[in-house]
Structures are given as structure tokens and as C-alpha cells.
C-alpha positions in Angstrom: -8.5 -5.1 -53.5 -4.8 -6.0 -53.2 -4.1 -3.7 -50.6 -6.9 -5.2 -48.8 -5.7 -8.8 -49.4 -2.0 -8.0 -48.9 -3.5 -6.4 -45.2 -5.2 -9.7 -44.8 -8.5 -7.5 -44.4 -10.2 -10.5 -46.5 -12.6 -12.7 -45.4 -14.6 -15.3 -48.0 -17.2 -17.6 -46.7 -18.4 -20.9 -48.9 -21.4 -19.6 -50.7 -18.9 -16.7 -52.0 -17.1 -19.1 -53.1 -19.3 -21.2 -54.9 -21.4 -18.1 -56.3 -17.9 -16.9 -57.7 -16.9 -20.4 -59.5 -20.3 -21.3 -60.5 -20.7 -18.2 -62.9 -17.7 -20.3 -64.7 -18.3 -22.1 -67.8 -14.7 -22.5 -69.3 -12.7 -25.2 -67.1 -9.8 -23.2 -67.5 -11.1 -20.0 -66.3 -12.7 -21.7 -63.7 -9.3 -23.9 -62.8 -7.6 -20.3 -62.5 -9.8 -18.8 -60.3 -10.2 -22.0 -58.2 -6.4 -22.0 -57.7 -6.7 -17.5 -56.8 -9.2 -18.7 -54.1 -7.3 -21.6 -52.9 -5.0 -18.9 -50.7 -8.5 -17.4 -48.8 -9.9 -19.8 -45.9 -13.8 -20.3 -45.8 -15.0 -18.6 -42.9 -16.9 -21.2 -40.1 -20.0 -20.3 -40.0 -22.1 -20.8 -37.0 -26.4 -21.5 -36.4 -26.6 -17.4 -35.5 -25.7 -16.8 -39.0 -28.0 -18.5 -40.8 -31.2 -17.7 -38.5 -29.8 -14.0 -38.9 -30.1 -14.5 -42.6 -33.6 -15.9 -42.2 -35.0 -12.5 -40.1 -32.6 -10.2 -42.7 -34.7 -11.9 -45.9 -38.0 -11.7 -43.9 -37.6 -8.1 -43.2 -36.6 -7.6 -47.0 -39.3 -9.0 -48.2 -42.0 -7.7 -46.0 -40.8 -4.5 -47.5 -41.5 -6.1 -50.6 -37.4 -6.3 -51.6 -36.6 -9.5 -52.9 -33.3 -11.3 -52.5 -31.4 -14.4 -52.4 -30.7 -16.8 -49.8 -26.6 -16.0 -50.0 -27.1 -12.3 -50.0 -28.8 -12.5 -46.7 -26.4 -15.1 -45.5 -23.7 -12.3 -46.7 -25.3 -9.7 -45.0 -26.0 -11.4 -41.5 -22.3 -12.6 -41.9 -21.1 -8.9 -42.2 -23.4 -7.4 -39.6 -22.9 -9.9 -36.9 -18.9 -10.1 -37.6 -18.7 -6.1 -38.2 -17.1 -6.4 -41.5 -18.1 -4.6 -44.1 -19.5 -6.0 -47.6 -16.9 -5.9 -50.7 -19.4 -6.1 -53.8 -20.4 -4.4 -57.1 -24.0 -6.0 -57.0 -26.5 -3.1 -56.2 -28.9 -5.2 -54.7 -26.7 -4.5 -51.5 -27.2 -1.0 -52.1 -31.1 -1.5 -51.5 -30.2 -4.0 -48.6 -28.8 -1.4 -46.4 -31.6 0.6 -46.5 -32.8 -2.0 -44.5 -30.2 -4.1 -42.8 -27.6 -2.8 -40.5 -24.2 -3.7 -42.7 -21.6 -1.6 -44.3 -20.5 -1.6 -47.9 -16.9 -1.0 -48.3 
């Protein structure tokens, strides 16, 4: 992650954001990583990702996956920008199977 940073290969958008701080009871913690943010601009983002979020969660769910509204908006951010997704959370895992993004 810090070679990617230091490469300025990051990208955050405002849901990240508030998905990351909101999972932050202790004001302190969430002080500190408020301030580690600070340094990454939000992406803009534009109508054609949002309606791109709406057809990703559609085609999830008539699959029968479920997801949330800011995983889809992550994943139509990724595919129409050609970035790949930086995550942990499997559910992305399943995603692709259906969604044309990347996971780093």
C-alpha cells in the first residue's frame, strides 16, 4: 500500500471515505484516520457512475448476489475509470464473477 501511495497510484472516492470513518467509534482513532485521509482527494464523480452502479447491483442481484449500494458505486467507479479495486472484503471476489473490474 505505500508503494502504491508513494506512486500516487491511489484514488479514494467519498463513500470510501465515509465507509472507512464510520466503522470508527473512538474519537481519537477516528481523528487519526481522518487526518491519514486528509492527504487523498475525493474523486468527482459524475451521473455515468452512479447509473453504472444501478445496472452493476441489478445484474448482481438477478443472479441472486446481494450487495450494497457503495460496493456497486465502487465497482462502476473502477470499471468505467480502469482502475483496479484495492480491498480485503470478498464480496468483491463474488462481484467479479459478474462485473467487469479488477482486484489488485
Amino acid at each position: 500500500m505505500k508503494d502504491l501511495i508513494e506512486a500516487g497510484r491511489v484514488a479514494v472516492i467519498g463513500p470510501i471515505r465515509q465507509e472507512l470513518l464510520s466503522g470508527i467509534s473512538d474519537p481519537v482513532q477516528f481523528r487519526k484516520l481522518k487526518s491519514a485521509l486528509s492527504g487523498f482527494d475525493d474523486l468527482s464523480l459524475r451521473t455515468e457512475h452512479f447509473e453504472k452502479a444501478a445496472e452493476f447491483g441489478n445484474t448482481c442481484r438477478k443472479d441472486g448476489v446481494q450487495g450494497s449500494s457503495i460496493d456497486f458505486l465502487i465497482c462502476a467507479v473502477s470499471a468505467a475509470e480502469g482502475w483496479p479495486v484495492f480491498t480485503t472484503d470478498k464480496d468483491f471476489d463474488t462481484y467479479r464473477k459478474y462485473l467487469p473490474i479488477r482486484l489488485f
